[in-house]
C-alpha positions in Angstrom: 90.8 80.9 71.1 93.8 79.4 70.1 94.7 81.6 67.5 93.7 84.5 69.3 96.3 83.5 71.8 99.1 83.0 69.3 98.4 86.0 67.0 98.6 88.4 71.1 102.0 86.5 71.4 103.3 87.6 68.0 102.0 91.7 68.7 103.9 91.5 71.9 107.1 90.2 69.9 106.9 92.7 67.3 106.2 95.4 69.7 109.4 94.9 71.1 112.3 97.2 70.1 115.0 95.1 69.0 117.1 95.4 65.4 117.5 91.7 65.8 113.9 90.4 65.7 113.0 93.3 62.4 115.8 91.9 60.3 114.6 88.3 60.9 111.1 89.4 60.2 111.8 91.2 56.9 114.0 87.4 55.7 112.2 85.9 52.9 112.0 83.0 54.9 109.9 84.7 58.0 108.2 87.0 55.8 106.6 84.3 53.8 103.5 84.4 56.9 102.5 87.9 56.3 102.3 86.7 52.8 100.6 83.4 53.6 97.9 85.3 56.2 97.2 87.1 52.7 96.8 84.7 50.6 94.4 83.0 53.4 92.1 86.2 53.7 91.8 85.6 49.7 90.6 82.4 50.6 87.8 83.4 53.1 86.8 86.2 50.2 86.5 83.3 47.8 84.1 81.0 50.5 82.1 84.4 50.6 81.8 84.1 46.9 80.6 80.8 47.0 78.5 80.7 50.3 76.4 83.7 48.0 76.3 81.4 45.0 75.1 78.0 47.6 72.4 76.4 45.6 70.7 74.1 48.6 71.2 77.0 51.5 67.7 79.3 52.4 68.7 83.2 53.2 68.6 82.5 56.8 71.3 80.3 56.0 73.2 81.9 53.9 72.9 85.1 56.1 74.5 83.4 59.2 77.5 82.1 57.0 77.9 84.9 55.7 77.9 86.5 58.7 80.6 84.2 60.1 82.9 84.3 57.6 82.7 88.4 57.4 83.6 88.2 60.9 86.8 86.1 60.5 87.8 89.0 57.8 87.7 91.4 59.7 89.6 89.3 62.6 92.5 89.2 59.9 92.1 93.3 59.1 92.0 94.3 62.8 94.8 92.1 63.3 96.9 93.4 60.4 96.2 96.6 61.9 97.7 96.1 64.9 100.8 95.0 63.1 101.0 98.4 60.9 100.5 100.5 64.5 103.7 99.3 65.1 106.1 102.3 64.8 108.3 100.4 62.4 108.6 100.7 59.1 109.7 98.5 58.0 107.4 95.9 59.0 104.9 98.4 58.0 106.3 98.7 54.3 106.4 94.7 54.2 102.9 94.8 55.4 101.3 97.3 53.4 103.1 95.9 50.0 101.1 92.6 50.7 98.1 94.1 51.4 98.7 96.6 48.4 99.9 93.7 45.9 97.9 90.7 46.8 94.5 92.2 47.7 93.8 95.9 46.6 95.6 96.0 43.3 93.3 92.9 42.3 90.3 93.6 43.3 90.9 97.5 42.3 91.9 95.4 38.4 88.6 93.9 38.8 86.7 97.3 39.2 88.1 98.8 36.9 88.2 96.6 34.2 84.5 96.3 34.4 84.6 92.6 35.3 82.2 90.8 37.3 85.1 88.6 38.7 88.5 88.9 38.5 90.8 85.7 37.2 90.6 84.1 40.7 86.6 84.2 40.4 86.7 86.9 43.1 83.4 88.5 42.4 82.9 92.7 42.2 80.7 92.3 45.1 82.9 90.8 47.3 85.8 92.8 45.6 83.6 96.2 46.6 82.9 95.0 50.5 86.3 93.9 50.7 87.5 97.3 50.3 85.0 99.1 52.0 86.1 97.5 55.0 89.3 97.8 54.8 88.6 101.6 54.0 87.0 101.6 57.8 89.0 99.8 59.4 92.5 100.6 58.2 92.5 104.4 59.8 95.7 106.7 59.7 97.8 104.4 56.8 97.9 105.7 52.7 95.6 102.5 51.5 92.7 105.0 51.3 95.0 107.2 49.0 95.7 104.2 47.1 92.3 103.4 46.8 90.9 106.5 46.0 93.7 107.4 43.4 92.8 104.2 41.9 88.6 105.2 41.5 90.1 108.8 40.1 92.0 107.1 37.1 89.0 105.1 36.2 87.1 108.0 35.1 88.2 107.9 31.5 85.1 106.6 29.2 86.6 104.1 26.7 84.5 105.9 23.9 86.0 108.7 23.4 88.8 106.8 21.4 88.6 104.5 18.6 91.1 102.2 20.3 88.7 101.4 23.3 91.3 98.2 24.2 94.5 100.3 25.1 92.2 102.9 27.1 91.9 100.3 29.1 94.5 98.9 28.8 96.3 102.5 30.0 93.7 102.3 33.0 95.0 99.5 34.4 98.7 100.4 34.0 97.7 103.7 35.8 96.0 101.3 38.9 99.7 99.6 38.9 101.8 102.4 38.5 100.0 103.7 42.2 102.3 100.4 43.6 105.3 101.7 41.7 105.2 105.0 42.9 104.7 104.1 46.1 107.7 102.1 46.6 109.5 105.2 44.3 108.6 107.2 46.6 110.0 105.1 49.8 113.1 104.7 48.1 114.1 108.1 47.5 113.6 109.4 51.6 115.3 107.9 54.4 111.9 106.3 56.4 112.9 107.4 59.4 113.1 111.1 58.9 110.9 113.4 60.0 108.3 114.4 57.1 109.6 111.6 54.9 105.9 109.8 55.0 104.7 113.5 53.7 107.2 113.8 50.9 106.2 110.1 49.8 102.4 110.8 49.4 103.5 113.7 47.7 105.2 112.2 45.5 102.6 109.5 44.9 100.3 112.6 44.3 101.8 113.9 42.0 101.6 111.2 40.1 98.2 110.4 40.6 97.2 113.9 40.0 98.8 113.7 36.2 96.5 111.0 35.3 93.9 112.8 36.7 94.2 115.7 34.7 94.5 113.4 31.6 90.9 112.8 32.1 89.3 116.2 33.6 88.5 117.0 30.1 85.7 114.0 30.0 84.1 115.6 33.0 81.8 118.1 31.0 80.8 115.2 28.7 77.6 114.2 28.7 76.8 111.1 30.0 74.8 108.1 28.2 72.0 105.8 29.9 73.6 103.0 28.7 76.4 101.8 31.3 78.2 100.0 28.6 79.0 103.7 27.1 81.5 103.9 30.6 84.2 102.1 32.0 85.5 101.6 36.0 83.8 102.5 38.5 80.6 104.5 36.7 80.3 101.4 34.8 79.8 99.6 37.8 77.2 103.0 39.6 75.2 102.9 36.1 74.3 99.2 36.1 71.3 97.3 36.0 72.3 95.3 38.9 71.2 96.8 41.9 73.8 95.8 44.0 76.7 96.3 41.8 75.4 100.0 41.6 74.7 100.6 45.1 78.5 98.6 46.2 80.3 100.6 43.7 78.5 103.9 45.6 79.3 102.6 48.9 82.9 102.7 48.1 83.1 106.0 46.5 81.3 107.6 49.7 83.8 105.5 51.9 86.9 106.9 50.1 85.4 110.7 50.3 84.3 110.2 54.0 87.7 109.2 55.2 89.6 111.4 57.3 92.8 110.0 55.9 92.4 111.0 52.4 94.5 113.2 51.0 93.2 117.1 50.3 94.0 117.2 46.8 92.4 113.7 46.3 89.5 114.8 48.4 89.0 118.1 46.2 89.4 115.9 43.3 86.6 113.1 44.5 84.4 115.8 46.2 82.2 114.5 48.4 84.3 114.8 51.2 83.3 116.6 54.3 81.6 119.6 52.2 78.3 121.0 53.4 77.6 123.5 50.4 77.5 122.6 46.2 80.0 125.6 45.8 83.1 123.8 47.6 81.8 120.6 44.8 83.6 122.9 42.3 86.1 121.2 40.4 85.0 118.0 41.4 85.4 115.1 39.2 81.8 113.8 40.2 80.0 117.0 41.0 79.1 117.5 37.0 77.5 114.1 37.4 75.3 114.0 40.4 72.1 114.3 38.9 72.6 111.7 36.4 73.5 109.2 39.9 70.4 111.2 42.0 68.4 110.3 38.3 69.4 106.5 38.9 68.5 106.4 42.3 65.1 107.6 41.8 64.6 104.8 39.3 65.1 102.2 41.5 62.6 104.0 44.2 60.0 104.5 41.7 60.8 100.9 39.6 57.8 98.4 39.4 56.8 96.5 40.3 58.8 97.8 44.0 62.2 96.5 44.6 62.6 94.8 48.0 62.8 97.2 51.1 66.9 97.0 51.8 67.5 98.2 48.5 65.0 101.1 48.6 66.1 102.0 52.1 69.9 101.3 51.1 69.1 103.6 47.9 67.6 106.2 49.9 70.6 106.8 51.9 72.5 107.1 49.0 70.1 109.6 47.8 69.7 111.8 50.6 73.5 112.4 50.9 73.8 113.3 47.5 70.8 115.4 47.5 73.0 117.6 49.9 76.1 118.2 47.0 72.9 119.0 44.1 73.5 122.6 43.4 70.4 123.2 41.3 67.3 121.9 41.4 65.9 118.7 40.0 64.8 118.3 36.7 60.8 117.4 35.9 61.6 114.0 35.0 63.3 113.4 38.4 60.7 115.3 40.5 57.7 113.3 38.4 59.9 110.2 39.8 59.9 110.8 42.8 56.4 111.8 42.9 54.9 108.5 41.5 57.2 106.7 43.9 55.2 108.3 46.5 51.7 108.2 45.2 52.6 104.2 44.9 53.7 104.5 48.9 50.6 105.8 49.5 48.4 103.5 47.8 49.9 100.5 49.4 49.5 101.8 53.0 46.4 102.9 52.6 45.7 98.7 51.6 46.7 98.0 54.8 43.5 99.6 56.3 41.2 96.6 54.7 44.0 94.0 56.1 44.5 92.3 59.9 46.9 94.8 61.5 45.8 98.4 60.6 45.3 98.8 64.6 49.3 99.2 64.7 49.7 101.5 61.8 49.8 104.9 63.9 52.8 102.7 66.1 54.9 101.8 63.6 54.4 105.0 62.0 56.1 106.4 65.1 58.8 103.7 65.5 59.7 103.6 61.4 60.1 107.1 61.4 62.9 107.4 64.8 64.5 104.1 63.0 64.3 105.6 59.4 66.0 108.7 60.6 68.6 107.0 62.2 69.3 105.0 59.3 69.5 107.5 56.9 71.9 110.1 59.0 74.1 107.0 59.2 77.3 108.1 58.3 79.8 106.1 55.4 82.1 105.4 57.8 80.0 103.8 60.3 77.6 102.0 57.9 78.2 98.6 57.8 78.7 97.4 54.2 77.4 93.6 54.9 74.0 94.5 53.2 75.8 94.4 49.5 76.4 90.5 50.0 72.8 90.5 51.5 71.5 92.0 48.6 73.6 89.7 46.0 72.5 86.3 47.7 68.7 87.5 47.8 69.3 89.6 43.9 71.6 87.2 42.0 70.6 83.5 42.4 72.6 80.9 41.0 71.4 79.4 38.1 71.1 75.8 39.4 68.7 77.1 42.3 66.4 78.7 39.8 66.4 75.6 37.9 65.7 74.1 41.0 62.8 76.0 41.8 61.1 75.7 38.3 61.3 72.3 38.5 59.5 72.2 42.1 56.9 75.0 41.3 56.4 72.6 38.2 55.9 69.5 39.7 53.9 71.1 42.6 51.6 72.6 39.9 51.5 68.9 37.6 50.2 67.4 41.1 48.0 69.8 41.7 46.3 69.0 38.5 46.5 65.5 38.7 44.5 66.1 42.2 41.9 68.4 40.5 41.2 65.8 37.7 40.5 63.4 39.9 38.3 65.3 42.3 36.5 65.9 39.4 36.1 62.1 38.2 35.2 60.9 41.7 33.1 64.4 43.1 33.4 62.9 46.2 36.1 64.5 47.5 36.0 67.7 48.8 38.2 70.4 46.9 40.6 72.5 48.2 40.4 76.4 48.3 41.1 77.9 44.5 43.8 80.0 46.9 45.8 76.9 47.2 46.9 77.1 44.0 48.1 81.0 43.9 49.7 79.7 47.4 52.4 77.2 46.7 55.0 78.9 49.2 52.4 79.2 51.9 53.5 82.7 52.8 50.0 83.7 54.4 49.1 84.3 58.5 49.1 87.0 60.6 53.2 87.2 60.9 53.7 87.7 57.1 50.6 90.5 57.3 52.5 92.3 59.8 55.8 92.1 57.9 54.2 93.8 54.5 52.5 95.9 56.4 55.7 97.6 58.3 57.8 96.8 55.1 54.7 99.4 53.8 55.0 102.2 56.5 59.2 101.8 55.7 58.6 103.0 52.2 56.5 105.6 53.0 57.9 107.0 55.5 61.1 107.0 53.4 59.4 109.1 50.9 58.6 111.4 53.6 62.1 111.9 54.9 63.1 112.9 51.5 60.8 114.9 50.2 62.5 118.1 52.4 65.5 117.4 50.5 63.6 116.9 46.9 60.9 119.7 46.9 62.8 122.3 49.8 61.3 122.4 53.5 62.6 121.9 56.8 64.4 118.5 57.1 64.1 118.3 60.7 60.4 118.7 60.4 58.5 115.5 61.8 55.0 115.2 60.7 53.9 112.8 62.7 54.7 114.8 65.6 51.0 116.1 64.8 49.6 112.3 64.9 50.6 112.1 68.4 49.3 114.9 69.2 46.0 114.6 67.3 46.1 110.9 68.9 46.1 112.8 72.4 43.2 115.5 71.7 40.7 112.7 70.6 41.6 110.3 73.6 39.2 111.1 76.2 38.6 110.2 79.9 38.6 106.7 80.3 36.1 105.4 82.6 36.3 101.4 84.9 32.9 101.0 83.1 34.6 101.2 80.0 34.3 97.8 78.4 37.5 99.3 76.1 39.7 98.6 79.4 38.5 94.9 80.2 41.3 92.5 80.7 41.6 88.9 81.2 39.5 88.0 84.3 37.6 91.6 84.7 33.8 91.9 85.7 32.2 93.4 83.0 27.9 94.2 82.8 26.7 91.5 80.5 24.6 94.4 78.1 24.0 94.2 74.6 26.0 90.7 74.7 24.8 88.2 72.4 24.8 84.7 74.2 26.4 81.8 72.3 28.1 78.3 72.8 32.0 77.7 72.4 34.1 74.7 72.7 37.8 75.2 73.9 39.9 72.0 73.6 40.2 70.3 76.6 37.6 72.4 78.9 34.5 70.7 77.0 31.9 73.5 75.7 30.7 76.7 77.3 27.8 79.2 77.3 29.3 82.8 77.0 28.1 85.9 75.8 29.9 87.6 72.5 30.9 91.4 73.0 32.8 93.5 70.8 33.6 96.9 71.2 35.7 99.3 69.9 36.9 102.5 71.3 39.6 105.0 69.4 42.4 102.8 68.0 41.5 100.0 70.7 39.2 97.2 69.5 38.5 93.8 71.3 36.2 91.2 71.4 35.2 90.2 74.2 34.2 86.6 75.1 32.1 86.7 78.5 31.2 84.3 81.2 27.9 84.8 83.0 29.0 85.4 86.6 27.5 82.3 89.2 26.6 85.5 92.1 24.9 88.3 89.1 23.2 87.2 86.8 23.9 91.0 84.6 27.7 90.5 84.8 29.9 88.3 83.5 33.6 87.4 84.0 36.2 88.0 80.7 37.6 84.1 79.5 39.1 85.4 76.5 39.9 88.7 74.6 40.5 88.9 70.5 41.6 91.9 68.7 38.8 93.4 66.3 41.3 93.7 63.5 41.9 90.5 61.9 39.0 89.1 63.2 37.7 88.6 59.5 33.9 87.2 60.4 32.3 84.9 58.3 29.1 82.6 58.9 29.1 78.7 58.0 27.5 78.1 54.3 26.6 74.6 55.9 25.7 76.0 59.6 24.1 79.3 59.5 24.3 79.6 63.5 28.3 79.5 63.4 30.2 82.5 63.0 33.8 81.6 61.9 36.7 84.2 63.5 40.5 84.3 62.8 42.8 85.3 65.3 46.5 86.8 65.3 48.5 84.2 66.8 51.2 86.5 66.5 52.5 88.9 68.5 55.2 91.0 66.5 56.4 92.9 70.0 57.3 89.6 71.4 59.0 88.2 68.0 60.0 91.3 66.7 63.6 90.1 65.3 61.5 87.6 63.3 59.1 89.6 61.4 62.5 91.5 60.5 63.8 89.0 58.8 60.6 86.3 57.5 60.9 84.5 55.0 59.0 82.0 52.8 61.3 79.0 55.2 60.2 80.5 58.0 58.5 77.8 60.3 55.3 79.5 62.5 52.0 77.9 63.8 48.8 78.4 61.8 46.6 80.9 62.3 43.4 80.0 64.9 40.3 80.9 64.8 37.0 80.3 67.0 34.1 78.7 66.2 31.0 80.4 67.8 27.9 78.5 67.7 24.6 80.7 68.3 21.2 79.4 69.1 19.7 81.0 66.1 20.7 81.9 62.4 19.4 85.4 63.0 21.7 86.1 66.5 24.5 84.8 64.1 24.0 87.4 61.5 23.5 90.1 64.2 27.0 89.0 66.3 28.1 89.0 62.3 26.6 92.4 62.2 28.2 94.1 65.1 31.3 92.8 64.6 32.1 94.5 61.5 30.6 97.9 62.7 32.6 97.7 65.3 35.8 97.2 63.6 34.4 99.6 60.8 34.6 102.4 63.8 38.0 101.1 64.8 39.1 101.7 61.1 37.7 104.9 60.6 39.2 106.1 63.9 42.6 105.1 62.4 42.2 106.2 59.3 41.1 109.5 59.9 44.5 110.0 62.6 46.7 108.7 59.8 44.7 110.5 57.1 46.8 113.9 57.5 50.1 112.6 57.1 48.9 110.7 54.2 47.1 113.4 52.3 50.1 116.1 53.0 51.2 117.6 49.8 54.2 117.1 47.9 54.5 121.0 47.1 53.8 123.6 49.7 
């Protein structure tokens, strides 16, 4: 609060129009703070750094640093902002010098000279968000130009001369020379005539469009797999680590996206506002998109699958540059993207024979609004936070590896020790085999649900794509048909139907198969065990006889089908063991969004029904699963023609 107070105060000064306070401002002495809040944003992108390398802290933890300390950045860009819409210049040269000197020019060094930190141990992922959000927030000022000049003069592959060193060594002159010009530019026009900014980026131009031309005549080489065979920023697109490639993307379609970039530099990036391959011509990129769409489908079809944010992040990537292709993919890329599918489809189709296929048609729905809406996102408006995300999850430090081999190990050493001696004394009762394949303990309901919508979110990324891949309409939704398919089969519902019971309903006692239950604190009870399944609705229903008719019964408790999992006692052939989903992902839905293996939830329950014979066990067992077997056809046959839709048409 405080320093939001004191940084209003000093706007309102330096909105004031006096000669008086501007030549105190631009004293060494006085403009040592602009220099100082520069050096302190440096700091905060250095505790970004090392908040990504913690050893001790769990994602969740890292995230909400992380997320605090992005937020006091971009407190310091908005508020250097403000400062450079003050019509003066020149505040706004000694402004934008510091900001040009003391943050771009080294983290742009860094880039380019195909570093992973620069010498203050700023790391390239940093060094890329950095700039991409300084790219979106810093609207209507020549950093973008800087910045984009800076990403045209790296594309100059350091093989194409013997003397690989002093290509790049000219690079980096090139990236300082931008600084140069700039303030060559300022000094030859009086900065307070009209048109003077224009001559000045014209002049910086045509700089900047001299070393351009000194590499157009790579931009029909071909390009190697290897991203050692590049320098700048394809060096950083063609790497092996995913976020590296996707950062390095982010802030090449930040550059072209902005409205303040220059038309020559836009015509020279491409990218830029185009809707048609034709205007891509003479493009230093556009001879180079398939080799990036070629990349991109490697990390969708890599196995074993890449977490979801990095396929989802990927696919937008994809999707816009699948716009600027002007010819059609080759086999190799098509058979890519085709296996990446198949593999979607195979692991959705898992989730039938798991705990929440019930929700599948729902989320199929929901995923494909939210899929949509992330994937139309536009460069400008995407919020680059997910390239730290992805380094903190992607990149661990070395001493939390070693950590975690050491626990797994001495997990695993007790483990045995354990089993030894069950085996000397046989009198203690073994754990489950799974126990050992289940150190981290990510099991229960809540973790089902999270695969199975990080399932439908792969899938249903595939589907969004495939327009843009194979041809077809993409504004075409195919699951506009499930809906519709989902209405058709629902019929008339009826009060008798047992489908519609709730908590506390009068329902005719039927085919119920009576059994004993004991629910903590309320001692045990005689009810009768219904299940019934109806469409995509399945329940089972656990019935009281009703004291005034003796053929109804009152509903004490409802389970869902799905999930249920049946099994009858080896020891006690009358019990019939049932799990239930003690979770409800509509209520916790920000959880299951972001679980994790330090996520705390409460074990999953189950019931204990205890029959009066072994053979009304086995039939309760019986209907039970034919129950949920029609639950699971019904579901699988609504989802079936969405899944089976062909690739080609």
């Amino acid at each position: 609060m405080i320093q939001i107070a004191v940084r209003a105060l000093t706007l309102n000064i330096y909105n004031v129009a006096d000669e008086m306070v501007y030549q105190f401002l631009t004293t060494p002495t006085a403009s040592a703070y602009f220099s100082s809040l520069i050096l302190n944003l440096k700091n905060k992108c250095l505790h970004v750094d090392a908040i990504i390398n913690g050893v001790k802290e769990s994602f969740h933890e890292k995230k909400r640093d992380l997320l605090s300390e992005t937020d006091r950045i971009l407190d310091d860009f908005y508020y250097l902002k403000d400062i450079l819409c003050i019509p003066e210049q020149r505040l706004n040269k000694l402004v934008t010098e510091n900001i040009v000197n003391m943050l771009i020019l080294p983290m742009l060094l860094t880039l380019l000279n195909n570093r992973l930190s620069n010498d203050t141990g700023l790391s390239a992922i940093t060094c890329l968000y950095v700039l991409c959000r300084l790219l979106q927030v810093f609207d209507g000022t020549n950093l973008v130009n800087v910045i984009g000049s800076a990403v045209l003069f790296s594309f100059m592959p350091p093989n194409v001369t013997d003397a690989a060193e002093s290509v790049v060594s000219a690079r980096l002159e090139q990236v300082n020379g931008l600084a140069v010009c700039y303030q060559e530019g300022e000094e030859m026009v009086d900065l307070q005539h009209e048109g003077a900014e224009n001559f000045m980026m014209n002049y910086v131009l045509k700089h900047s469009l001299e070393f351009t031309e000194l590499s157009s005549c790579f931009d029909s080489s071909p390009l190697e797999n290897s991203e050692n065979e590049w320098g700048g920023i394809f060096s950083c697109i063609f790497s092996r680590n995913h976020s590296l490639m996707l950062g390095s993307l982010m802030l090449l379609f930040t550059v072209a996206d902005s409205k303040d970039l220059h038309y020559q530099l836009a015509a020279k990036i491409g990218f830029s506002q185009v809707k048609t391959a034709s205007e891509m011509i003479g493009s230093t990129f556009a001879g180079h998109i398939q080799k990036i769409v070629n990349q991109l489908l490697k990390v969708l079809a890599s196995e074993p699958p890449l977490s979801v944010p990095i396929l989802l992040h990927a696919a937008w990537f994809l999707r816009k540059l699948l716009v600027f292709l002007d010819q059609k993919l080759e086999d190799n890329d098509c058979h890519l993207f085709k296996t990446s599918y198949e593999v979607s489809c195979g692991h959705l189709y898992e989730e039938f024979d798991r705990c929440w296929f019930d929700h599948i048609p729902d989320v199929l729905k929901s995923e494909w609004a939210n899929c949509k809406t992330a994937l139309e996102e536009s460069s400008q408006s995407k919020d680059p936070f997910f390239l730290l995300e992805l380094a903190s999850i992607q990149n661990p430090p070395s001493g939390s590896m070693a950590f975690l081999l050491l626990s797994s190990f001495l997990l695993l050493f007790m483990f045995l020790l354990f089993y030894l001696c069950c085996l000397l004394l046989k009198s203690i009762v073994l754990p489950p085999a799974s126990f050992l394949f289940n150190i981290s303990g990510n099991t229960g309901p809540a973790f089902d649900w999270q695969r199975m919508v990080d399932c439908v979110k792969v899938f249903v990324l595939h589907l969004q794509l495939k327009p843009f891949i194979f041809g077809g309409d993409p504004f075409d939704n195919p699951l506009a048909n499930l809906k519709n398919s989902y209405l058709a089969q629902s019929g008339k519902r009826y009060p008798s139907d047992l489908s519609l019971a709730s908590f506390g309903s009068e329902v005719a006692l039927g085919s119920g198969i009576p059994c004993k239950i004991a629910f903590s604190g309320a001692g045990t009870r005689d009810i009768y065990v219904i299940p019934i399944a109806r469409e995509i609705s399945g329940k089972l229903l656990l019935v009281e006889r009703h004291p005034l008719h003796s053929r109804k019964g009152v509903v004490i408790a409802i389970a869902p089908l799905a999930g249920l999992d049946p099994k009858i006692d080896e020891e006690h052939p009358t019990w019939l063991l049932v799990h239930l989903r003690d979770f409800e992902p509509r209520l916790r839905s920000d959880e299951t969004k972001t679980l994790d293996s330090h996520t705390s939830l409460p074990e999953q329950g189950r019931w204990i029904l205890g029959f009066l014979s072994a053979k009304d066990c086995k039939a309760a067992f019986s209907v039970i699963l034919e129950e949920t077997r029609k639950q699971r056809s019904f579901v699988e046959n609504l989802v079936a023609p969405v899944l089976e839709e062909k690739l080609f048409k």
